[in-house]
ZANU-877428 format. One line per 10 residues: number of its first residue (from 1); their letters; for each residue x, y, z of N, C-alpha, C. Coordinates in steps of 0.1 Angstrom, whole numbers. Layout:
N
NUM	a	X Y Z X Y Z X Y Z; ...
This chain:
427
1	xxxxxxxxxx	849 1150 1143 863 1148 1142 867 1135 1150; 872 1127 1139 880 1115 1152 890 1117 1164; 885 1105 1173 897 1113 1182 912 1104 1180; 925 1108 1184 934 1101 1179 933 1090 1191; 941 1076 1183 941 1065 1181 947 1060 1199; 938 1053 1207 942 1046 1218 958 1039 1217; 968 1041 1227 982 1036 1227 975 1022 1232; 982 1010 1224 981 995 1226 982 990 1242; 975 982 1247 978 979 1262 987 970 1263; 995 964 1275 1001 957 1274 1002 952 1288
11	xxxxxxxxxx	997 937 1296 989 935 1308 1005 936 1317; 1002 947 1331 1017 945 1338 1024 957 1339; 1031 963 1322 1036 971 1326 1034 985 1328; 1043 989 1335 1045 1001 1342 1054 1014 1340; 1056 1024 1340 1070 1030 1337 1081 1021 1350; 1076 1019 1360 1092 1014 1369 1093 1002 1360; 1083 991 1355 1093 984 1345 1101 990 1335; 1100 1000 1330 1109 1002 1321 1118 1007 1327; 1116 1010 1339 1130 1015 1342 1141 1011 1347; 1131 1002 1355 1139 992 1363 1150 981 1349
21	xxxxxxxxxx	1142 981 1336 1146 975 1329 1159 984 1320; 1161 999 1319 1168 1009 1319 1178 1007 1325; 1179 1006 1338 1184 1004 1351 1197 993 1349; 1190 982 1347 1196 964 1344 1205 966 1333; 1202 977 1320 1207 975 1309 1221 986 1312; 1221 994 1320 1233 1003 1325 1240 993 1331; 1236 990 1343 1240 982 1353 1253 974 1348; 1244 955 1340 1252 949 1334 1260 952 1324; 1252 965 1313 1260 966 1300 1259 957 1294; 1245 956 1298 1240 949 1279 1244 954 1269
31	xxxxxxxxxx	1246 944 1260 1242 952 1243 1228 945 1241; 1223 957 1238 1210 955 1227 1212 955 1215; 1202 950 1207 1200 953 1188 1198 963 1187; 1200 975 1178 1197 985 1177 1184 984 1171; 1179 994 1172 1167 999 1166 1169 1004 1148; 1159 1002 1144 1163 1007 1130 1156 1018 1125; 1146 1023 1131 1136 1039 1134 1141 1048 1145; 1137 1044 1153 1135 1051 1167 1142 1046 1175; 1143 1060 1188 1151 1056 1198 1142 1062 1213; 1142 1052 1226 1138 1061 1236 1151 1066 1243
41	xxxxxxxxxx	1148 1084 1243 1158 1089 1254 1159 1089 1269; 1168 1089 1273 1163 1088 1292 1177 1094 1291; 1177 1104 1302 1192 1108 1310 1203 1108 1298; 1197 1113 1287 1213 1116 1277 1214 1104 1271; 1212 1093 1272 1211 1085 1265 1200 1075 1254; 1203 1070 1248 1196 1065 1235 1196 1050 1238; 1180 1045 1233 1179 1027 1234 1173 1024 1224; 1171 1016 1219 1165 1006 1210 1149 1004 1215; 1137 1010 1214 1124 1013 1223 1122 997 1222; 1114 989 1212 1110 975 1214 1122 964 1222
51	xxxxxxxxxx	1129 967 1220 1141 962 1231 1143 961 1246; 1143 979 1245 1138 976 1261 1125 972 1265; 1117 972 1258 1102 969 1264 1098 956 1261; 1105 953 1255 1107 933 1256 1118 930 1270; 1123 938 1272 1133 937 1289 1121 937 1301; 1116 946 1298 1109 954 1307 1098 945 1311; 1086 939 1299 1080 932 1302 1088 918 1305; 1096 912 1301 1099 902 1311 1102 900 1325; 1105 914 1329 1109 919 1343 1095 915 1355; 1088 923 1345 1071 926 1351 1064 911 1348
61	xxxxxxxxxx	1068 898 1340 1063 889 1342 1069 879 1352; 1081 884 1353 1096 872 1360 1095 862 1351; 1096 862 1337 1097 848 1327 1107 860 1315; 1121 850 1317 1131 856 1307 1127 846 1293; 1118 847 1292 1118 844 1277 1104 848 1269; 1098 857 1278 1086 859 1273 1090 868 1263; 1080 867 1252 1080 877 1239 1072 891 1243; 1082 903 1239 1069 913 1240 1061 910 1225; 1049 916 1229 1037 911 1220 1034 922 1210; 1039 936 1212 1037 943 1204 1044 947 1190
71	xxxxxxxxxx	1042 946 1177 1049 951 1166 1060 963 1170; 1072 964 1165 1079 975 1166 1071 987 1158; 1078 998 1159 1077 1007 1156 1063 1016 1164; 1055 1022 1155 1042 1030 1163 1031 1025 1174; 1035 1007 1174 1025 1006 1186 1033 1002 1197; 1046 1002 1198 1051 1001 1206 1058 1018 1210; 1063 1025 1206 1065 1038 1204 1053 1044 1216; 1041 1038 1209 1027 1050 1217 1025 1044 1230; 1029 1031 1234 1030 1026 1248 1040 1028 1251; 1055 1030 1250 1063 1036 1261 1058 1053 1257
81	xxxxxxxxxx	1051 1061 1248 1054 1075 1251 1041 1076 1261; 1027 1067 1267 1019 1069 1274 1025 1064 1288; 1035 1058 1286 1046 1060 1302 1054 1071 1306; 1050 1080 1294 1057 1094 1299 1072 1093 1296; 1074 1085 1284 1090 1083 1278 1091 1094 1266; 1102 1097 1262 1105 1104 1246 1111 1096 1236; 1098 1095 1230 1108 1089 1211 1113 1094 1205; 1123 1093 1200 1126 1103 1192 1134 1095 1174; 1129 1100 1161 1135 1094 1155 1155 1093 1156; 1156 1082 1150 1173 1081 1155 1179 1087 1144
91	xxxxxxxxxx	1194 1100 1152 1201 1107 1144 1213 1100 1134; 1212 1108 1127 1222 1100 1119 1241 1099 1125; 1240 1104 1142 1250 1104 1146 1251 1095 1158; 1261 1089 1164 1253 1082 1171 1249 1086 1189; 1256 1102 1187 1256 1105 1203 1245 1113 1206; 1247 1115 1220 1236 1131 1220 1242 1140 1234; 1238 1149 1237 1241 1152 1251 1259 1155 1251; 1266 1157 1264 1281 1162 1258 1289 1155 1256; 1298 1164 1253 1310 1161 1241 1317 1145 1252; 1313 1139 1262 1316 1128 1267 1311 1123 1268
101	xxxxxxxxxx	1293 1123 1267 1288 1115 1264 1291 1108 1252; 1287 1119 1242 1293 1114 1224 1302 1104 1228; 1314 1104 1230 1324 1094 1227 1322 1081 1236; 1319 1083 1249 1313 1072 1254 1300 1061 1245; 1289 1071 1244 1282 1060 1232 1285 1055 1219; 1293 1066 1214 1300 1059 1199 1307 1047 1203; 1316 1045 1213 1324 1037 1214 1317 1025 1222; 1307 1025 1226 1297 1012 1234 1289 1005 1217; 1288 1018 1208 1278 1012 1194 1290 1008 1186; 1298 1011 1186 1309 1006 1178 1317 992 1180
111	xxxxxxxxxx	1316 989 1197 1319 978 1200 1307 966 1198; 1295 968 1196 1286 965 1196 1282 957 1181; 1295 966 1171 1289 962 1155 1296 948 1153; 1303 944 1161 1312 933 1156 1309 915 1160; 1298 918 1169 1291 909 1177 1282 903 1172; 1281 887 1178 1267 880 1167 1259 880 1181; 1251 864 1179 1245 862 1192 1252 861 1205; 1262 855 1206 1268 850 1220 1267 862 1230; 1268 878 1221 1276 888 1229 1263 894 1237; 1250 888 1235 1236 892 1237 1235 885 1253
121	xxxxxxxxxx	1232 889 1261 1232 883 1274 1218 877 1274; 1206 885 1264 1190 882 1267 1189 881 1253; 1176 864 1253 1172 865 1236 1167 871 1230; 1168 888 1230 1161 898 1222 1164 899 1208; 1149 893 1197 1156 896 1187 1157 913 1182; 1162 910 1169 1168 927 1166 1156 933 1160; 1155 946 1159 1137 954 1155 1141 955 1143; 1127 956 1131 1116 950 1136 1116 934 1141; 1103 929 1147 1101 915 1146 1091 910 1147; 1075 916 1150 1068 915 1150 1053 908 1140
131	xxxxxxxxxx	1062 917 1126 1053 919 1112 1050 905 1103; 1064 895 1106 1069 887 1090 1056 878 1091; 1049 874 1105 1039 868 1102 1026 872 1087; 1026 884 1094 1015 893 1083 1022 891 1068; 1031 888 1063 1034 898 1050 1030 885 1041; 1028 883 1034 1021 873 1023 1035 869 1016; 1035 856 1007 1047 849 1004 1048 850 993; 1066 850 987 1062 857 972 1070 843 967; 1062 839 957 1067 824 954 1074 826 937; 1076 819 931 1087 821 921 1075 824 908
141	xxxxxxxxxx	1064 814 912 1051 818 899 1049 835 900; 1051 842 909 1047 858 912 1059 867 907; 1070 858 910 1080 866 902 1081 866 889; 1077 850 886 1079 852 865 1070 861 860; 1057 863 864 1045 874 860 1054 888 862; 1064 888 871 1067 905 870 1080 906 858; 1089 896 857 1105 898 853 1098 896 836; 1109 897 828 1106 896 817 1122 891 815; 1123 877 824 1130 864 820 1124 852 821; 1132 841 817 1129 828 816 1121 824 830
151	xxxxxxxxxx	1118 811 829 1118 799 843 1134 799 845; 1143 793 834 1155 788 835 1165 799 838; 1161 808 834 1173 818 836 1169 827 852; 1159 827 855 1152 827 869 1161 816 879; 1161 804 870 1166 795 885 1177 798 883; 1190 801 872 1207 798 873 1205 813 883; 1200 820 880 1204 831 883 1203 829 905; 1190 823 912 1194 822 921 1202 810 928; 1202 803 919 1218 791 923 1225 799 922; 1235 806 913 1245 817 915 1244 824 929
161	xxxxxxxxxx	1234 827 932 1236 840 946 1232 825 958; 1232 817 955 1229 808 966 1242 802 969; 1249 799 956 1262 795 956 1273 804 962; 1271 812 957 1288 831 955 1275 836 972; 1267 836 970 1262 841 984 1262 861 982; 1267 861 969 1269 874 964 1269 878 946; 1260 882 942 1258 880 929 1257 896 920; 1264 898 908 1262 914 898 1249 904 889; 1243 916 889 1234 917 875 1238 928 866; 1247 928 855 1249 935 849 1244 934 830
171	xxxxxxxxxx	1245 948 827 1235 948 810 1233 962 812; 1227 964 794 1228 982 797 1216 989 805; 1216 999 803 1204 1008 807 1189 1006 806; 1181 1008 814 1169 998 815 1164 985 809; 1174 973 816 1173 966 814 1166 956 830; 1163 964 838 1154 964 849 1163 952 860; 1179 961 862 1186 952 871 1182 955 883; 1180 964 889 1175 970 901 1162 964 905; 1154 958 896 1137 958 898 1140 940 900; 1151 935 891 1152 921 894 1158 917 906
181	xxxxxxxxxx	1169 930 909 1175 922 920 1166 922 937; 1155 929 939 1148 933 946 1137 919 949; 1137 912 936 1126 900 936 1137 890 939; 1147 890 935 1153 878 940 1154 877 952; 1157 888 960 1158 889 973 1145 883 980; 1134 890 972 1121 884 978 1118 866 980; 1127 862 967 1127 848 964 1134 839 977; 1144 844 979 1151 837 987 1143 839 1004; 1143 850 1002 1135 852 1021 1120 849 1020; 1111 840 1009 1101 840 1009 1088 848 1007
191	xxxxxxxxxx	1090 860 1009 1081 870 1014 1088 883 1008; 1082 891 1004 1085 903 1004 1084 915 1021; 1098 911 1026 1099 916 1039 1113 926 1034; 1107 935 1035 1115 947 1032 1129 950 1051; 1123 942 1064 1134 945 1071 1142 938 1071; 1144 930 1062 1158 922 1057 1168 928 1050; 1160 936 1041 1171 943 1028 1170 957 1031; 1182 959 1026 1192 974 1031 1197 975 1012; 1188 987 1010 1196 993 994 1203 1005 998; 1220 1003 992 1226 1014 990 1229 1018 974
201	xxxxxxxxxx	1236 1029 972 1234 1030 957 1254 1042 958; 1261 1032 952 1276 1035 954 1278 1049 946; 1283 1059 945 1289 1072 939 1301 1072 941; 1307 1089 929 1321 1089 935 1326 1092 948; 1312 1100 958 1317 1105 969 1316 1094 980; 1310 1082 976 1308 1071 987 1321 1063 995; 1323 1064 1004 1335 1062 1009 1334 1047 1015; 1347 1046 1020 1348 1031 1036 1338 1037 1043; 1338 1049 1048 1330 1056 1062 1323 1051 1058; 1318 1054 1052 1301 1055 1050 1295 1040 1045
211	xxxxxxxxxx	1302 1030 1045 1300 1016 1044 1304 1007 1053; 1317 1008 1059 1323 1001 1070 1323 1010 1082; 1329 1015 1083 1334 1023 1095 1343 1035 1102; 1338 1049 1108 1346 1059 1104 1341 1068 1111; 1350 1079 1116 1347 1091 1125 1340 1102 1114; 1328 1107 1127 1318 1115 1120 1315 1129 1129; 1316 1142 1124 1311 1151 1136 1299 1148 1140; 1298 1153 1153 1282 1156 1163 1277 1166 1162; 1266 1165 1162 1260 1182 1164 1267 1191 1168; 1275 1192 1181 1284 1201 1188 1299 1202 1180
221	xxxxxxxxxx	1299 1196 1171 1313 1196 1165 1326 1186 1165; 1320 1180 1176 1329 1168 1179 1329 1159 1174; 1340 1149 1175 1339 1136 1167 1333 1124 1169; 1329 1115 1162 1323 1105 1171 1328 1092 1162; 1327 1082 1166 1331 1064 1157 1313 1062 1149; 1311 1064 1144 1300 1060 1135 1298 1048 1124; 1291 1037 1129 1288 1026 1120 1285 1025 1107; 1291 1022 1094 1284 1021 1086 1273 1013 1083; 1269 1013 1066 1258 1004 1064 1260 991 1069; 1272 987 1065 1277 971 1065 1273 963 1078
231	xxxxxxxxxx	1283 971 1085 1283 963 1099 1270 964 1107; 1262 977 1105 1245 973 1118 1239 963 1104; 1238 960 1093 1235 948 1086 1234 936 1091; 1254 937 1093 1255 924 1098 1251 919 1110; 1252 928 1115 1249 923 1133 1239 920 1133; 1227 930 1124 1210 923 1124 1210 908 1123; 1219 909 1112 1220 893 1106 1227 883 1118; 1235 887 1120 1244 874 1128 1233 876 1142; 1224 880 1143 1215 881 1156 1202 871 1152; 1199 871 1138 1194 863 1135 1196 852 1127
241	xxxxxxxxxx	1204 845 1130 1212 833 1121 1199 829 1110; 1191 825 1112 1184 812 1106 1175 818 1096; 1176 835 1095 1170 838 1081 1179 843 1073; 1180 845 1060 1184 856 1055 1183 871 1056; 1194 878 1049 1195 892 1053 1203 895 1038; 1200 906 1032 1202 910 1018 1207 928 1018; 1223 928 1016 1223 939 1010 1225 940 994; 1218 953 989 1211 955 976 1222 968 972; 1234 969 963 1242 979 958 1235 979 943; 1232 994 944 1228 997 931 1242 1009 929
251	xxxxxxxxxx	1244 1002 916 1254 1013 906 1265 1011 914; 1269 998 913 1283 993 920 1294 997 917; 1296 999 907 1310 1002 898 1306 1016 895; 1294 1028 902 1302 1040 900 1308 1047 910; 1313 1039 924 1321 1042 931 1333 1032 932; 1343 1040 939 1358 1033 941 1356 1017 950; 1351 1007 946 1349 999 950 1359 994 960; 1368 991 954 1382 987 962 1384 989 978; 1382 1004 976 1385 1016 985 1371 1016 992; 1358 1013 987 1346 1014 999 1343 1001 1003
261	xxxxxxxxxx	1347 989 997 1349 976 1005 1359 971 1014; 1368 975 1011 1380 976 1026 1381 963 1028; 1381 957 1039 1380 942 1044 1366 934 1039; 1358 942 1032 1349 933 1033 1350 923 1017; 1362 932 1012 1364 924 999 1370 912 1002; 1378 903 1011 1378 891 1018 1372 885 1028; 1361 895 1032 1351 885 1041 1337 887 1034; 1334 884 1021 1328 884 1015 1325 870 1009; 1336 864 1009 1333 851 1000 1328 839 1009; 1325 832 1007 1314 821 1012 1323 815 1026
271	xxxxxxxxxx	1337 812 1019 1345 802 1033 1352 813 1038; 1351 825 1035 1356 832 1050 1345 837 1059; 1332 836 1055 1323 841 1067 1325 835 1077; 1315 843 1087 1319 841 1101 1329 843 1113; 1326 841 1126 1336 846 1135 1349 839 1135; 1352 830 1128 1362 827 1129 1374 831 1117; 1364 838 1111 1377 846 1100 1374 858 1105; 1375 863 1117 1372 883 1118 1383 890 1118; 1379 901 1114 1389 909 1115 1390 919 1121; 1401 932 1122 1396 936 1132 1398 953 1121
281	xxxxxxxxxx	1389 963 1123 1388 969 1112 1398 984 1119; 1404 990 1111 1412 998 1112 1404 1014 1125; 1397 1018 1122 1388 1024 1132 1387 1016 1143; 1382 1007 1143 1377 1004 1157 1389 1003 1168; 1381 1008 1181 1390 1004 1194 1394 994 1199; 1409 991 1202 1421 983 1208 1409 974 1212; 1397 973 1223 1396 964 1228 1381 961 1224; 1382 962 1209 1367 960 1203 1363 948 1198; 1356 940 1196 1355 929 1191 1357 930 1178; 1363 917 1169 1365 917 1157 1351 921 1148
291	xxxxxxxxxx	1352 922 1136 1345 922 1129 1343 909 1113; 1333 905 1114 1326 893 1103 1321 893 1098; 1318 888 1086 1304 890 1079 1297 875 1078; 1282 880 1085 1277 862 1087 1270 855 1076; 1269 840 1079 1268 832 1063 1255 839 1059; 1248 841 1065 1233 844 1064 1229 856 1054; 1244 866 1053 1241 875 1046 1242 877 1029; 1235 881 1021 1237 878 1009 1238 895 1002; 1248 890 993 1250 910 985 1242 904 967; 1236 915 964 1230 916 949 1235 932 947
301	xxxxxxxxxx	1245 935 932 1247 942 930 1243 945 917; 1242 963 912 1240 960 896 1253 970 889; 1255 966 878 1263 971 871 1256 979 859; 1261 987 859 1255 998 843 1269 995 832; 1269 987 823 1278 985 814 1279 1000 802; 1269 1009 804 1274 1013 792 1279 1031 796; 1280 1032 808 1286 1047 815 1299 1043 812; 1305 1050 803 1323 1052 799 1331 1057 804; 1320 1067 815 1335 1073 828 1339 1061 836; 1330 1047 836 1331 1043 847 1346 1031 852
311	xxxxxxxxxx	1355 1025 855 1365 1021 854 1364 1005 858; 1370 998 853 1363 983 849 1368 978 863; 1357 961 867 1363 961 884 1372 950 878; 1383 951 889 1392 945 889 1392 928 891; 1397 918 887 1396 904 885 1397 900 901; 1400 907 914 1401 899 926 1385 900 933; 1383 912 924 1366 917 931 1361 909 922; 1362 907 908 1351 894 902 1350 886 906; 1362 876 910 1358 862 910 1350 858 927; 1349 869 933 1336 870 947 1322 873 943
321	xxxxxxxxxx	1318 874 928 1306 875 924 1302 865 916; 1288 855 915 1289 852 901 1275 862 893; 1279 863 880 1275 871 868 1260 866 864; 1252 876 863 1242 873 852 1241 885 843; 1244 886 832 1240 895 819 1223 895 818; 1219 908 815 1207 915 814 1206 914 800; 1195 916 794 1196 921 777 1182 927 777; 1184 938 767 1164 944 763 1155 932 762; 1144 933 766 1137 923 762 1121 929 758; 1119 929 740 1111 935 731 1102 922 726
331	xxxxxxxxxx	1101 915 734 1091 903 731 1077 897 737; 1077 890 741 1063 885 744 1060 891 756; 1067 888 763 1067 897 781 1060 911 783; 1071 919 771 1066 933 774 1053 936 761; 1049 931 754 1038 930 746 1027 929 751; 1026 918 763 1016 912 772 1013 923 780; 1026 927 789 1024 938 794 1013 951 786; 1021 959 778 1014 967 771 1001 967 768; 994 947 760 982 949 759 973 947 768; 978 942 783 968 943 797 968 955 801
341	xxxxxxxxxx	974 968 796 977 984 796 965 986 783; 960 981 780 952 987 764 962 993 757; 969 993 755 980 999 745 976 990 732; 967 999 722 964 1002 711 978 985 701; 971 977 693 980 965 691 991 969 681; 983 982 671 994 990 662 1010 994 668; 1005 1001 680 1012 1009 686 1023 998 693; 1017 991 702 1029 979 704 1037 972 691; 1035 969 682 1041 964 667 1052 973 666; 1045 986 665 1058 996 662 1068 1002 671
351	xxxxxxxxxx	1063 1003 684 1076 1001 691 1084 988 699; 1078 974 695 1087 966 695 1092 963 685; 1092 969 672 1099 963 659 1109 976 657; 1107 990 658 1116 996 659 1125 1002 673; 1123 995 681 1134 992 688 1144 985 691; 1135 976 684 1145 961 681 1156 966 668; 1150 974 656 1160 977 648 1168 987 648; 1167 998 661 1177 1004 668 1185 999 672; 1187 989 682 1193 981 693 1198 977 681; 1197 969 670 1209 965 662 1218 968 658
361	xxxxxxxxxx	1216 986 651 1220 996 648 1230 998 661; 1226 998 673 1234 1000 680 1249 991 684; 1241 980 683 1251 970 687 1258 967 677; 1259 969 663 1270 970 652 1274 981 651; 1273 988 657 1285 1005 658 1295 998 666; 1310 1001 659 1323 996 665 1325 1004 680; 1321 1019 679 1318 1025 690 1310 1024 701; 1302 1014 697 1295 1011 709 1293 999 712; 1284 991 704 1284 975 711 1269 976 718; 1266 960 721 1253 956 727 1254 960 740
371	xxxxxxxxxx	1261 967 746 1263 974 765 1256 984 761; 1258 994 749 1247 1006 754 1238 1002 740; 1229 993 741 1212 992 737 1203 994 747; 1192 1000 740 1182 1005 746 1173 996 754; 1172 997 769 1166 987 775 1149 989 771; 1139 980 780 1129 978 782 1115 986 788; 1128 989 802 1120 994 816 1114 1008 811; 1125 1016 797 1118 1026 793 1102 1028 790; 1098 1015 789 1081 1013 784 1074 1001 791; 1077 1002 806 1069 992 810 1061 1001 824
381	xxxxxxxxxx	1055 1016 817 1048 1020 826 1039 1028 816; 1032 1021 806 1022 1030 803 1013 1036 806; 1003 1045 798 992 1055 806 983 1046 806; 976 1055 816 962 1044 818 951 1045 809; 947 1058 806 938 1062 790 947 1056 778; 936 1041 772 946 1043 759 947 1049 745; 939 1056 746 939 1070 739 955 1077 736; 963 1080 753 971 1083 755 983 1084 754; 982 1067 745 993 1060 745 1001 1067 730; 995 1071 724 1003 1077 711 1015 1086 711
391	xxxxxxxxxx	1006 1093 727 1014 1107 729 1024 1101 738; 1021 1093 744 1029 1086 760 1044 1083 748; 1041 1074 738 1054 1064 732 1062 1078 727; 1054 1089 721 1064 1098 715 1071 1108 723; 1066 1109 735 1075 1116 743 1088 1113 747; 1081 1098 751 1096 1086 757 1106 1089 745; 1103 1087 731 1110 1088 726 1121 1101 721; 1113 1109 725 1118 1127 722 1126 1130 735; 1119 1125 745 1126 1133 757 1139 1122 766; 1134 1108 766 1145 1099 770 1155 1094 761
401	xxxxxxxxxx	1150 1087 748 1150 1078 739 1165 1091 732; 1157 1100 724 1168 1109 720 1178 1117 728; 1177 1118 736 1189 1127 743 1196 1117 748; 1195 1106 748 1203 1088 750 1211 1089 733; 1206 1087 728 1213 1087 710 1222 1098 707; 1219 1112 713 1226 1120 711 1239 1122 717; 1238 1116 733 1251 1116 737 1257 1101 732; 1252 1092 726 1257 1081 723 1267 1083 708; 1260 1093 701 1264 1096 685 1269 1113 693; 1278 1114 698 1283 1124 701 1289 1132 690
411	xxxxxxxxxx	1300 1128 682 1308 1127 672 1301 1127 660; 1287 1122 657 1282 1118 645 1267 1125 648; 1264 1138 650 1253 1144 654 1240 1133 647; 1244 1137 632 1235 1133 621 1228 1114 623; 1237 1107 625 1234 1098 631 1225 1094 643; 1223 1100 653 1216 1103 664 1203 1109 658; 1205 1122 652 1192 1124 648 1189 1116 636; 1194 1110 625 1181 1103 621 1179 1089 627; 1188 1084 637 1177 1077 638 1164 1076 653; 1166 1089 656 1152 1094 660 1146 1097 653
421	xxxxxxx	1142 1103 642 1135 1103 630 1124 1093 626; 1138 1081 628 1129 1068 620 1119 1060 635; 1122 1066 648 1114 1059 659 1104 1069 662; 1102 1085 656 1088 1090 655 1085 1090 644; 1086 1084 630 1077 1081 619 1065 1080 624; 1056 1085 619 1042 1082 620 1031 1084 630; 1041 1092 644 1034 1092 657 1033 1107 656
């Protein structure tokens, strides 16, 4: 049996550095960066673990600018818990301990969301920060091998988010807006570094709270000021000016936009960022720092054009985004795809030719239009036996493909079913 894994050394410290560094951070009332995992507990209270242990060792070196050396997360974690500390993952509330504690810490993290660098007394950056060295660079040749768009429509598309600094990808149903907006992200920050981007995915029950800002019970029942997504975002971001930071809304328009953007629907656009347009957000306390959103941050959202409950965005929210339209794409891309899958050359022929003469079918129904054609992403995961692939195409088409037609041809049953009919001929 192996034995478990040695906690990382680190030359110096001690638990009295951390405490002593504990200590300094009560004392003056620091703010720290929040942690985005874990927290260490001490005395009822909650810290940012690589935070303080970047305090800590500089204490134990006497050099305020030394780096701690260890990656956040588990190898830093397993050197303060061999100091005899507790990690604990972080609750989704932001207190612990009593009902005065709670309001005391909500009200120190809440003051805390509205701050860039200046408010930082020590150059600690925000966790993680250790990794971006490691992560390999994702360059625009790696993205055309995944997308099944142009070069050109590749580049308008990130001038648009480089320009608006906030961009919709909208088109119907798997038309792979989610999977695109994810690589642009990668495009812009270089790397696929996942602790830059934050994906939310908007509903009817998604509120302001739960994006800006807003009282939440505690364990014990009490209330507390609770951050949303937005603002610990930003603050990552305005902590680190000189890279990018990406939030990612999927299914933008199936929540009350208006109403879950709040202020941030005018400090969204390019010449109001920053602290000199802040505002100050309805929750927060009398004597809290404003709130901003910094240049550094960029939003990618996606739109589902062909959901009919959904209620159209209004022209003050458009003109803060610029537009890229999505379309199926039944051509060379996903062909290539399929035959580096062995997907049988018959079998590709016939479901890129009768998909394509669905999608027409579709998009000349008065009732429907080219928003609800059949995207792509439905068939860009084939089986790995290609043997299998016969059975793989007819399922998609029985179990996704038709029960999509049938609610589409709601009114006209017959319609719906034959032309499922005509996409299992022969399979």
């Amino acid at each position: 049996m192996s034995s478990a894994p040695t906690p990382p050394s680190s030359p110096l410290l001690t638990r009295e550095h951390v405490l002593r560094a504990l200590r300094l951070v009560e004392r003056e009332g620091r703010r720290l960066p929040p942690s985005t995992v874990y927290e260490l507990l001490y005395r009822g209270r909650r810290y940012p673990p690589r935070a303080v242990a970047e305090l800590a060792y500089r204490l134990a070196l006497a050099d305020p600018t030394a780096r701690w050396p260890h990656p956040a997360g588990q190898p830093t974690n397993a050197l303060l818990e061999a100091l005899d500390f507790t990690i604990a993952a972080k609750r989704p509330v932001l207190a612990a301990g009593s009902a005065q504690d709670h309001e005391q810490a909500a009200e120190q993290q809440a003051e805390g969301l509205y701050t860039g660098p200046a408010a930082l007394k020590i150059p600690i950056a925000a966790e993680p920060a250790a990794a971006y060295a490691a992560l390999p660079p994702y360059p625009e040749a790696a993205a055309l091998k995944e997308l099944f768009i142009t070069e050109d429509e590749l580049t308008a598309a990130q001038a648009g988010l480089r320009r608006r600094r906030a961009l919709l990808l909208q088109g119907p149903p798997g038309t792979g807006k989610t999977f695109l907006a994810r690589r642009l992200a990668w495009l812009l920050l270089g790397q696929k570094d996942e602790s830059r981007i934050e994906l939310v995915q908007f509903h009817p029950s998604y509120s302001y709270e739960d994006f800006m800002l807003g009282f939440r019970p505690g364990a014990k029942g009490q209330f507390g000021l609770v951050p949303g997504v937005l603002p610990l975002l930003c603050q990552r971001a305005a902590q680190d000016p000189d890279r990018p930071y990406f939030l990612l809304i999927d299914e933008l328009n199936r929540g009350n936009v208006a109403r879950i953007f709040g202020e941030f629907l005018l400090l969204l656009e390019p010449d109001k960022r920053g602290p000199a347009h802040a505002l100050r957000l309805p929750y927060a306390p009398p004597d809290a720092p404003r709130f901003f959103v910094p240049d550094n941050l960029y939003v990618i959202g996606t739109l589902n054009l062909a959901d009919r409950s959904l209620a159209p965005l209004d022209y003050a929210l458009r003109r803060r985004f610029a537009f890229v339209a999505l379309r199926p794409q039944f051509g060379a891309p996903l062909r290539q795809l399929l035959a580096a899958n062995q997907v049988p050359a018959e079998l590709i022929n016939l479901l890129t030719e009768r998909l394509v003469a669905l999608n027409q079918v579709i998009a000349a129904d008065p009732e429907l239009g080219p928003d609800f054609e059949i995207g792509h992403s439905y068939f860009c995961a084939p089986p790995t036996p290609p043997a299998a692939a016969g059975a793989w195409l007819r399922l998609i088409f029985e179990q996704e493909i038709g029960p999509l037609l049938a609610d589409y041809w709601r009114e006209q049953p017959e319609q719906a079913a034959a032309q499922l009919r005509k996409l299992l001929a022969g399979l």
